[in-house]
LUMVO-781798 format. One line per field, with one value per residue (C-alpha): chain; residue in three letters; x, y, z. Coordinates in Angstrom, 3 decimals. Example, Ala and Ser with C-alpha at 12.3 -4.5 7.8 and 13.67 -1.06 7.14 Angstrom:
2
ch (A,A)
aa (ala,ser)
x (12.300,13.670)
y (-4.500,-1.060)
z (7.800,7.140)
END
This chain:
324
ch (A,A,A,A,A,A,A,A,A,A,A,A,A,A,A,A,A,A,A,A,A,A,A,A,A,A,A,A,A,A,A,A,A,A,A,A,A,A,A,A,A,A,A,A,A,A,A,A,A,A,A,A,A,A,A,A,A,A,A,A,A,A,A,A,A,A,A,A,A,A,A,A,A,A,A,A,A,A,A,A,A,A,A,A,A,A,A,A,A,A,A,A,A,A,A,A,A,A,A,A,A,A,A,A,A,A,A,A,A,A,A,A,A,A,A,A,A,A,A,A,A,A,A,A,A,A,A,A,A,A,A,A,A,A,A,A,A,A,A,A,A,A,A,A,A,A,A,A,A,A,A,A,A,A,A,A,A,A,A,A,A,A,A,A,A,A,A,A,A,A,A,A,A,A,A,A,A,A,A,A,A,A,A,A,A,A,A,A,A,A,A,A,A,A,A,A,A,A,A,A,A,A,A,A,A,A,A,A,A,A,A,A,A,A,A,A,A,A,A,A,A,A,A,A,A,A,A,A,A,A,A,A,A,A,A,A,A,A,A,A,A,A,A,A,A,A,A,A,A,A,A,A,A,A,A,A,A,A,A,A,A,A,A,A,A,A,A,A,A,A,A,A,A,A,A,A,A,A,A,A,A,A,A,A,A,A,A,A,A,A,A,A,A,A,A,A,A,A,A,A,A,A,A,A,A,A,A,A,A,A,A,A,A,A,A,A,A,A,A,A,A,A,A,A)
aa (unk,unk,unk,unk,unk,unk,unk,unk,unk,unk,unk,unk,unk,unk,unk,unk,unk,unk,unk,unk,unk,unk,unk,unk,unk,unk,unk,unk,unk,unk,unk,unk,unk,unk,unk,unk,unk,unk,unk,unk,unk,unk,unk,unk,unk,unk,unk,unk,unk,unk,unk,unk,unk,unk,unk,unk,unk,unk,unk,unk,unk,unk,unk,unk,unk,unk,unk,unk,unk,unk,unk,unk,unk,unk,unk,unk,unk,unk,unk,unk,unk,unk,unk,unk,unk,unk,unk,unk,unk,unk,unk,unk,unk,unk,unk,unk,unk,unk,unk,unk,unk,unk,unk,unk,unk,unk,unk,unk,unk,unk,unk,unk,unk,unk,unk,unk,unk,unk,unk,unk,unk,unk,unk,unk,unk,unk,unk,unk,unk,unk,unk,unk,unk,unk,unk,unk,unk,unk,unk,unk,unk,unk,unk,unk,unk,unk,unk,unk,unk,unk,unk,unk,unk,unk,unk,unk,unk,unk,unk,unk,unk,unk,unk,unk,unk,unk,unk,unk,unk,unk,unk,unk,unk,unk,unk,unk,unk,unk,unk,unk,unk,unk,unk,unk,unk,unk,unk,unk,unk,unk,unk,unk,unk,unk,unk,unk,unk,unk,unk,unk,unk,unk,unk,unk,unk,unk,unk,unk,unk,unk,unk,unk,unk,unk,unk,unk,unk,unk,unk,unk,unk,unk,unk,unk,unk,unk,unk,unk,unk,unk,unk,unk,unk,unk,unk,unk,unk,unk,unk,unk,unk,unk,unk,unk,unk,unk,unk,unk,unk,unk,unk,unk,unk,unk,unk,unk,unk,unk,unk,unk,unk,unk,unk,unk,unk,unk,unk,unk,unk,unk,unk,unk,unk,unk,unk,unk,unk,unk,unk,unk,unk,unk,unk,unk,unk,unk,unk,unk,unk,unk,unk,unk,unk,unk,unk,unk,unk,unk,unk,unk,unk,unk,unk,unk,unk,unk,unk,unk,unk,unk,unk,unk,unk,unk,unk,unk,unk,unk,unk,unk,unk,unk,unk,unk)
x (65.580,64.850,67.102,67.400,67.858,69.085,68.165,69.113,70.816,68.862,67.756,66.803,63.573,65.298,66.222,63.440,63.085,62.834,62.684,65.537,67.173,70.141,73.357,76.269,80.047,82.354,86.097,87.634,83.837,81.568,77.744,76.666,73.025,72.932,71.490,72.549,73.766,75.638,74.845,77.767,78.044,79.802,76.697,74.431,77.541,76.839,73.375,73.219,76.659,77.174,80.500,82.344,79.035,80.233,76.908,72.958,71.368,73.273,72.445,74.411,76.323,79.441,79.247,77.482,77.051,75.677,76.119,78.196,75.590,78.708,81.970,83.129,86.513,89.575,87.901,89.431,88.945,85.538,82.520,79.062,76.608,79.949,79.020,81.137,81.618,82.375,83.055,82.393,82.259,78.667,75.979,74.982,71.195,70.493,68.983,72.314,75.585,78.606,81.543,85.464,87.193,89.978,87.742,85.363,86.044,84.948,82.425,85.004,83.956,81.701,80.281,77.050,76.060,73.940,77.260,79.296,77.426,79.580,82.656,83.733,84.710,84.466,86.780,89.571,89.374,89.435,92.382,94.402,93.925,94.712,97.965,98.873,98.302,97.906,100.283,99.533,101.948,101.119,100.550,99.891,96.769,94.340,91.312,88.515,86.075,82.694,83.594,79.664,79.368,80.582,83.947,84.311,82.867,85.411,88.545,87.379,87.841,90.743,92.834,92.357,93.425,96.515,97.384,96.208,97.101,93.687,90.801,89.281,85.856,84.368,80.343,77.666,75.159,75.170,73.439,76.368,78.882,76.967,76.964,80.675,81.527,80.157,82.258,85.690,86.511,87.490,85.625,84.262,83.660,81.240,81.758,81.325,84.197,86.689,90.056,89.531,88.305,91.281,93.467,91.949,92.131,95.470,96.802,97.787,99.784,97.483,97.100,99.714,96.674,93.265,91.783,89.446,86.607,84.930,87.578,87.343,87.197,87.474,90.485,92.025,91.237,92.291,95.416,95.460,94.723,97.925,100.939,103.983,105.128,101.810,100.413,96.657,94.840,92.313,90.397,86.700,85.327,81.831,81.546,81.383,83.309,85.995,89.365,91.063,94.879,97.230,101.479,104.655,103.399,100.706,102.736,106.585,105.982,105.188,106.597,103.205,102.563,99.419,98.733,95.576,93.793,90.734,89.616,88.015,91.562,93.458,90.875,91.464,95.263,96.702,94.031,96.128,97.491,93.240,93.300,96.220,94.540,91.039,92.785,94.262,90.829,88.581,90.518,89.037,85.802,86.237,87.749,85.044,87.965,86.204,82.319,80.113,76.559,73.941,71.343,68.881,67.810,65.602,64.220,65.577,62.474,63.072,66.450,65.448,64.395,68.333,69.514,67.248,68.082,72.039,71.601,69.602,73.230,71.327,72.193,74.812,77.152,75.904,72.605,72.146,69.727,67.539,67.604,67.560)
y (96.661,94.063,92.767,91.071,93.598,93.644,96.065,94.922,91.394,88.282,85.255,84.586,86.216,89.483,88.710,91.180,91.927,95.421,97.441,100.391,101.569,99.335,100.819,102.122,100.908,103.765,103.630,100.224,98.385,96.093,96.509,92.768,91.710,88.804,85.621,83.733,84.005,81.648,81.251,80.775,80.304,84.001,85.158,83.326,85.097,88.268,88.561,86.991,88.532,91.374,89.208,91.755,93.991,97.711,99.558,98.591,98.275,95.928,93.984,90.376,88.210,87.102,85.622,85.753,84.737,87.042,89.479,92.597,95.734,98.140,99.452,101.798,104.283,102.429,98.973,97.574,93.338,93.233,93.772,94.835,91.657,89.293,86.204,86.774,85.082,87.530,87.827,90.522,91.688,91.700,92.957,90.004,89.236,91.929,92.111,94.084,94.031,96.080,93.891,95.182,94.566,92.525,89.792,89.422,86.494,85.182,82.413,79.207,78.391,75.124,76.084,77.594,80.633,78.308,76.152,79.279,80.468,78.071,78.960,82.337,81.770,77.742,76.748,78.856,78.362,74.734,74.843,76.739,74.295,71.849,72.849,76.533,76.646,72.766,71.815,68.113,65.681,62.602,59.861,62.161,61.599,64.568,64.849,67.677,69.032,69.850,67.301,67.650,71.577,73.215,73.796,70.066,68.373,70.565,69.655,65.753,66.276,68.057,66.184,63.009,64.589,65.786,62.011,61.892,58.466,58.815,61.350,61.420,63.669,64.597,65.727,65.696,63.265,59.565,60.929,63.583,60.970,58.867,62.713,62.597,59.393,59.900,63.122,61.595,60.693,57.502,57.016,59.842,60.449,61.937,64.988,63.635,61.195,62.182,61.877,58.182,57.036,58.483,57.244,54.013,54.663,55.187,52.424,55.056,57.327,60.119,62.044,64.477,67.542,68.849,71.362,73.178,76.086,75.366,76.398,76.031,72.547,71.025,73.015,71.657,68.119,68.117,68.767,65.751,64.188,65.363,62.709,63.707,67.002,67.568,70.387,72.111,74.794,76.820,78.975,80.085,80.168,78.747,77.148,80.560,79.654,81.889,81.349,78.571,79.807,77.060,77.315,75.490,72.707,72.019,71.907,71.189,67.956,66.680,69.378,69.994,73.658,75.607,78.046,80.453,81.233,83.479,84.110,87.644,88.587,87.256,89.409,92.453,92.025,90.366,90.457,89.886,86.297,85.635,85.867,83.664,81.241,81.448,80.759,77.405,76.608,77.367,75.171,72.410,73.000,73.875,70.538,68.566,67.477,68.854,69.135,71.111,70.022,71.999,70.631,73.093,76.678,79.106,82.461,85.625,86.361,83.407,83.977,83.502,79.892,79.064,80.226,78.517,75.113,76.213,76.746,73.249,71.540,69.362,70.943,69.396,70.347,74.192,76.333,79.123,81.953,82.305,86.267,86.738)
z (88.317,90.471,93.474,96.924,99.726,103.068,105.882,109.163,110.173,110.528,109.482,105.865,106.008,105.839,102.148,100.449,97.060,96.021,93.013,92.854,90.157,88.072,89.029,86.919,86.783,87.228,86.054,85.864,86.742,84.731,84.388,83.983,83.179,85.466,84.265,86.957,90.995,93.026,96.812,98.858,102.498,102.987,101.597,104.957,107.035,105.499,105.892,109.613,110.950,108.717,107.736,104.951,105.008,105.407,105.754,105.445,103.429,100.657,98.060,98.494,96.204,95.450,91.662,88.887,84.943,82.547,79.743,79.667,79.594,79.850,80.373,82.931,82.131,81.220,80.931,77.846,76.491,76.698,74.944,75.694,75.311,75.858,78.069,81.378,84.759,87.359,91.224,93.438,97.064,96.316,94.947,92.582,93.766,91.511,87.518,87.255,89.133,88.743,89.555,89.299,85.520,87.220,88.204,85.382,83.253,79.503,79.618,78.358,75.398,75.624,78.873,79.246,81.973,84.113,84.717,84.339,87.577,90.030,88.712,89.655,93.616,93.767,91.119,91.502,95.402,95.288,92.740,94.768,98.439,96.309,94.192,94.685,98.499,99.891,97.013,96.969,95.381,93.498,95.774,98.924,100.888,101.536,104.188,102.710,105.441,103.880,100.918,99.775,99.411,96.260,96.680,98.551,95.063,93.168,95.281,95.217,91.470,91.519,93.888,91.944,89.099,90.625,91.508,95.056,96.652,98.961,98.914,102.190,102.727,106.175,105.952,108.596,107.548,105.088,102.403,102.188,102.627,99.468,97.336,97.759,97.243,93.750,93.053,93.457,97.229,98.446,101.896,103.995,107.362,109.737,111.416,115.013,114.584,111.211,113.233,114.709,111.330,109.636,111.799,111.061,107.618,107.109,109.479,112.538,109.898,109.449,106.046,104.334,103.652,105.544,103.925,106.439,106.346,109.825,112.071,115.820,117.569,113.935,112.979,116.305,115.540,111.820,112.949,115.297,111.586,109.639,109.209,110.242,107.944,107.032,106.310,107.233,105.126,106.680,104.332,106.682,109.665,108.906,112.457,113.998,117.081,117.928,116.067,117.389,117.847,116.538,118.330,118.891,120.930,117.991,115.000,116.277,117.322,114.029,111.939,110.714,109.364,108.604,105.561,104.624,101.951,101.035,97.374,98.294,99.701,96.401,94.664,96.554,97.216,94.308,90.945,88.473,90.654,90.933,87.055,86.468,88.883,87.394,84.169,85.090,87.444,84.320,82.249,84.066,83.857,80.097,78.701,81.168,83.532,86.236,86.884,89.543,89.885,90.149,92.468,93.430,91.705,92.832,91.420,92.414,94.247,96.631,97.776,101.174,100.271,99.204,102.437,104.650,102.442,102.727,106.781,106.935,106.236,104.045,100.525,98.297,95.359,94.042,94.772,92.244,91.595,88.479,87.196,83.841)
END
């Protein structure tokens, strides 16, 4: 089969495509013939930093639509040639993957593979910052950093739907800010100066949610941002500076708090809570409430090409790989 190796760490040009042969689940796995790959940002962290990577080489890839091809010991509810969704902790730039039972899903009925592709890890992660983790109330104002990537466009979505008084984006450039503005947030704010303009914003009163995956100096400030009881959710690191340590003299002041989250934790720790939440996510995507754009695919073959365009900052909504 064919696939998208790695060998040592680097930049995207160690991305090479190799032929080796299609791999087989064992008990409790899924073989899937992918049709489609999602690109995620843990995916540039893998390859670069070795983020999650346990030995070289490895084939990356964290999602993926396709068909099943088969069944490994004790896998019971699905059925060879079934149209799945599935995560993994990788593996997925590949003709074939073999992905854990717990976190395969059924393609919802009314969406195709090509849209089922951004579902596995974006959905269900921006459904839980937003209710089961962030749990926003009606009228409640929220702040999203990285409101134009894939899991900023779902959460935009989301949080309206929830009843979100104010949806408030953060993104590095205008023609992000315009991208987001379509997909459900109010205003949004560059990167080099989010807390004064929310501030400004909100009349001095700051907002009730900040959902953050930089970390870092932007962690520190989105605090700065939250109202008084609000509440910070931190779910990456993708700024790469070290781990910015929040205390007492940052959150008693104004009773602010800070939660986690991390879908390839759920997944590991707690699959059967993933499933429940990929249940209520999907739902979303299923009846149309909720809609993830796809706005650039590239062949398996140039895999390196999506991560250069994902490292430019310039990409928007969902980059996905064409395999089958």
């Amino acid at each position: 089969m064919r696939a998208i190796q790695v060998s040592e760490l680097g930049g995207p040009e160690v991305l090479r495509p190799v032929e080796t042969e299609a791999p087989r689940p064992g008990p409790g796995e899924v073989a899937v013939d992918v049709v489609w790959a999602g690109v995620n940002f843990a995916e540039v962290k893998a390859r670069s930093e070795g983020y999650r990577v346990t030995s070289l080489p490895f084939v990356p890839g964290l999602e993926v639509s396709g068909r099943v091809r088969e069944l490994g010991e004790g896998v019971e509810g699905f059925a060879v040639g079934q149209e799945v969704a599935a995560m993994s902790g990788g593996g997925s730039y590949a003709e074939v993957a073999v992905v854990p039972a717990a976190t395969v899903f059924p393609v919802p009925e009314g969406v195709g593979l090509r849209a089922a592709a951004t579902l596995p890890t974006v959905l269900p992660t921006a459904h839980a910052l937003v209710h089961e983790v962030g749990r926003l109330r009606a009228g409640e104002s929220v702040l999203v950093q990285g409101a134009a990537g894939g899991v900023g466009t779902a959460v935009g979505q989301i949080a309206r739907l929830a009843g979100a008084g104010a949806v408030y984006g953060v993104v590095s450039s205008e023609a992000k800010a315009a991208y987001a503005r379509e997909h459900g947030y109010d205003d949004v704010f560059l990167t080099g100066s989010f807390a004064e303009d929310v501030r400004r914003a909100t009349g001095g009163r700051g907002v009730d949610l900040v959902l953050d995956p930089v970390g870092g100096e932007t962690l520190r400030r989105g605090l700065e941002a939250l109202a008084l009881f609000g509440r910070l959710v931190s779910y990456g690191n993708a700024g790469g500076e070290e781990p910015w340590r929040v205390g007492q003299p940052e959150l008693y002041p104004g009773a602010r708090s800070v939660a986690g989250f991390s879908i390839l934790g759920l997944a590991s720790g707690a699959p059967q809570a993933l499933r429940d939440l990929a249940t209520r996510a999907f739902a979303l995507a299923a009846d149309g409430r909720v809609r993830l754009p796809v706005t650039a695919e590239f062949p398996l073959s140039e895999a390196a090409q999506a991560h250069h365009l994902m490292e430019s900052r310039t990409s928007t909504g969902k980059l996905l790989l064409r395999v089958g």
